[in-house]
N, C-alpha and C positions, 0 to 999 in steps of 0.2 A: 777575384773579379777583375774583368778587364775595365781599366780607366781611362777616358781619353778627355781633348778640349773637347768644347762644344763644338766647334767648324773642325774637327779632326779629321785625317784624312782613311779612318779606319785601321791606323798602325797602333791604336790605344795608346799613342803619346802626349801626354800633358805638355802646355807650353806654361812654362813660367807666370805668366801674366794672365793668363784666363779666367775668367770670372765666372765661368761658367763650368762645371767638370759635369761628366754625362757616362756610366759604367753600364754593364748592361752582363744578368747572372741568368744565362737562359732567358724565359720569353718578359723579363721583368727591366725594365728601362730605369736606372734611378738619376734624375738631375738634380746637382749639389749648385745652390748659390754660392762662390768661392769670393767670397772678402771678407774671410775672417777678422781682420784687424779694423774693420769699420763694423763688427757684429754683420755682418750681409746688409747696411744699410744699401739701397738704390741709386747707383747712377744712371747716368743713359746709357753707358756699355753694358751694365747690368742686365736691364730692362730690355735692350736688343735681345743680349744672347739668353737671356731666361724665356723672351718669346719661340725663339728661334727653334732652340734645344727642344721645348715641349710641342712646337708644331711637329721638328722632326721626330717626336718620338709618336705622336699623335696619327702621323701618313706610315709609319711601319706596321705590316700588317702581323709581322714576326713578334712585336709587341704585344703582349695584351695585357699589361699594369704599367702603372708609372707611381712612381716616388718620388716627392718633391722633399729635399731637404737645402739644409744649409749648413755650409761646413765649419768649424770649431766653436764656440761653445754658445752660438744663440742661432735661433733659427733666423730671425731678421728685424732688427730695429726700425724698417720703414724706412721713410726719406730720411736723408741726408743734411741733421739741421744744423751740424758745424758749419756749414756753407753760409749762413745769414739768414735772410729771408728764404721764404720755402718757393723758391723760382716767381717771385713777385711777377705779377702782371700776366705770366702766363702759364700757372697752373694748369688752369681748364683744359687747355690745349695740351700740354705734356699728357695729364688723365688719359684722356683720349686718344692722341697721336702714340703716345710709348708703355704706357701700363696698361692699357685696356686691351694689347694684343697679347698679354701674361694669360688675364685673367680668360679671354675668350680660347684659349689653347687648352684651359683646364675642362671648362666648362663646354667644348663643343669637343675634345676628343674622346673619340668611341669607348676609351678602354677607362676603368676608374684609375682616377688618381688619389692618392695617398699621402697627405702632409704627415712627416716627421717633424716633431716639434721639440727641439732641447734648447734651456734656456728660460727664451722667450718669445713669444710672436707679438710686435709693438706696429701701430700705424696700419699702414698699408701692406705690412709683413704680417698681421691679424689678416688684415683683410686677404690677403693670398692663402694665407691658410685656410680658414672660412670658406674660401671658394672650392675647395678640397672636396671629394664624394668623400672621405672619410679621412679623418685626423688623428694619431696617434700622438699622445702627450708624454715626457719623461713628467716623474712625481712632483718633481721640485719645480718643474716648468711654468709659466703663465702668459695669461694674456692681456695685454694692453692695448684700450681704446682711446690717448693722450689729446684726441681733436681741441674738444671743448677749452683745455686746458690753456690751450697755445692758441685759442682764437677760431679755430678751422671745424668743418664739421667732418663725421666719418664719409672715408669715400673708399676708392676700389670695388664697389659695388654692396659694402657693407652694413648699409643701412634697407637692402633688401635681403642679403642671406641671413644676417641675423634676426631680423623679424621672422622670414618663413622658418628660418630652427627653432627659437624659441620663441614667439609673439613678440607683443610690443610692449608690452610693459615690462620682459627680463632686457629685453635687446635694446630700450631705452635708456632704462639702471645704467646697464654696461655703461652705454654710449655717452650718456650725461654724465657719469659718476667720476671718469678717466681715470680708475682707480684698478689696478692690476687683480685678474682674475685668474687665483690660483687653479692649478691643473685639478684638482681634487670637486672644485665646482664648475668647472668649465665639464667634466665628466658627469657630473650632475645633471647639467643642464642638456647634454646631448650636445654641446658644442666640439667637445672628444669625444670617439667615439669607444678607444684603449686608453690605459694609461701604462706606461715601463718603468722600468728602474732607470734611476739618473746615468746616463749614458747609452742607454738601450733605444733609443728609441727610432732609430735607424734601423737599428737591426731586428724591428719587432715590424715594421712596416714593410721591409722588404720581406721578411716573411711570410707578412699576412700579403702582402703582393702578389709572390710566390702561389698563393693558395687559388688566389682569385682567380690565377693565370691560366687554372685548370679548368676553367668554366668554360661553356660554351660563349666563345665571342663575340655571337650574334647578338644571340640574348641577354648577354651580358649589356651591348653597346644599346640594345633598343631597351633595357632596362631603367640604363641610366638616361638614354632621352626622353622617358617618359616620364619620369620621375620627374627632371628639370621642371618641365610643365607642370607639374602638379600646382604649382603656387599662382597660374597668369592662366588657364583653363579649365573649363569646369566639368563638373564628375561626366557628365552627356558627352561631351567633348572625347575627354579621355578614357572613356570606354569605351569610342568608336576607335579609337589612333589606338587603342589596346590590341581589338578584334582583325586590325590592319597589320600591325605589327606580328599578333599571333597566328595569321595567317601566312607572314615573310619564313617568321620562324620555323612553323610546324612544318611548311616544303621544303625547310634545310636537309642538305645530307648531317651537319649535325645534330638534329631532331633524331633523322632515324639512326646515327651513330649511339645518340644518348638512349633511345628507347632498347636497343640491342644489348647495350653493355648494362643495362638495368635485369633485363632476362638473361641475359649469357652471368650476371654477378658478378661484373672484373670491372676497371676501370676504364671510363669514356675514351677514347683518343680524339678531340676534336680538331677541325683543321680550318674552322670559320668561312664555311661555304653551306 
């Protein structure tokens, strides 16, 4: 697989220092959070190149999956509470001003993405998973929602994905309890969607990546925007934005791509037009 920094210049050379690595195995985009030795906790450097990497993987049309991991042995502890206080006085603003352009890159780019998760996903590093269309767990992995614990309540958007994944009374538990939820019930709950063997779980995402990528990309992308909606629109709503969308779809050349290779019996070649 070719590896490069995030702002690379397309020669797939890592620099030293990058916090961000970004590979790319055919139409499958994978970006690594690279600060191992603080578990991928968040800086601002972090936070920039994690937006950045995923917008630019999110405007390529050569794309159609993305894999979000983190590199050596946790997916992400969240903030950074070696530091003291957790940016006193102006949280709210960092939220908004530098984590919210993470989680909007997840959630508004066309192609699904795919949290790898080994380790552990803690904080705001839950919540970037969570924001995930689909999560893969290694066995031993878990998750942690510490808010409560430290004073803070759940943020990065997580006190809405959780609810719509599983209601309010599991997505409470969690969030009140700040007690680590093994990979084996976070799979229960539909908060995983896979679960791997400990070390696998990278390489079960990019697979399952891999598979998605052969889908049609239209459908795929108004899939997942419809979907989004499901939790803030209602069914009248969304069977009009259906019959809208499935009217975009059915004039695609890859409609009539996928209708042909269903009669002809061989496999689609889609080109997302």
């Amino acid at each position: 697989m070719a590896e490069a920094a995030v702002h690379s210049t397309g020669e797939d050379k890592d620099k030293p220092d990058s916090v961000v690595l970004t590979r790319r195995e055919g139409a499958v985009c994978t970006v690594l959070m690279h600060l191992p030795d603080t578990l991928n906790s968040f800086t601002s450097e972090l936070r920039a190149g994690l937006a950045a990497a995923l917008e630019e993987a999110a405007r390529d049309r050569s794309v159609r999956a993305i894999v979000l991991g983190g590199s050596g042995r946790f997916f992400s502890a969240g903030a950074n509470l070696k530091r003291g206080t957790v940016d006193a006085g102006s949280i709210g603003d960092i939220l908004i001003r530098e984590y919210k352009p993470m989680f909007d890159a997840i959630v508004q780019a066309p192609q699904p993405v795919i949290a790898a998760v080994q380790g552990g996903a803690a904080g705001i590093g839950m919540s970037l998973a969570m924001a995930c269309d689909l999560v893969v767990m290694e066995e031993n992995a878990f998750l942690l929602s510490p808010f409560t614990n430290i004073g803070l309540i759940p943020d990065g958007g997580s006190t809405w994905t959780l609810v719509q994944a599983i209601g309010h009374r599991a997505a409470f538990e969690f969030a009140a309890g700040g007690d680590r939820m093994p990979a084996a019930r976070a799979r229960e709950l539909n908060l995983a969607n896979r679960l791997a063997p400990p070390g696998e779980a990278l390489a079960a995402a990019e697979s399952w990546a891999a598979e998605l990528a052969k889908k049609a990309p239209l459908a795929l992308a108004a899939t997942k925007r419809l979907m989004r909606k499901a939790g803030t629109q209602s069914y009248d709503e969304l069977f009009l934005a259906e019959a809208e969308a499935q009217e975009k779809c059915g004039n695609s050349a890859d409609a009539a791509e996928g209708v042909a290779a269903f009669l002809e019996k061989r496999p689609p070649s889609f080109t997302g037009e």
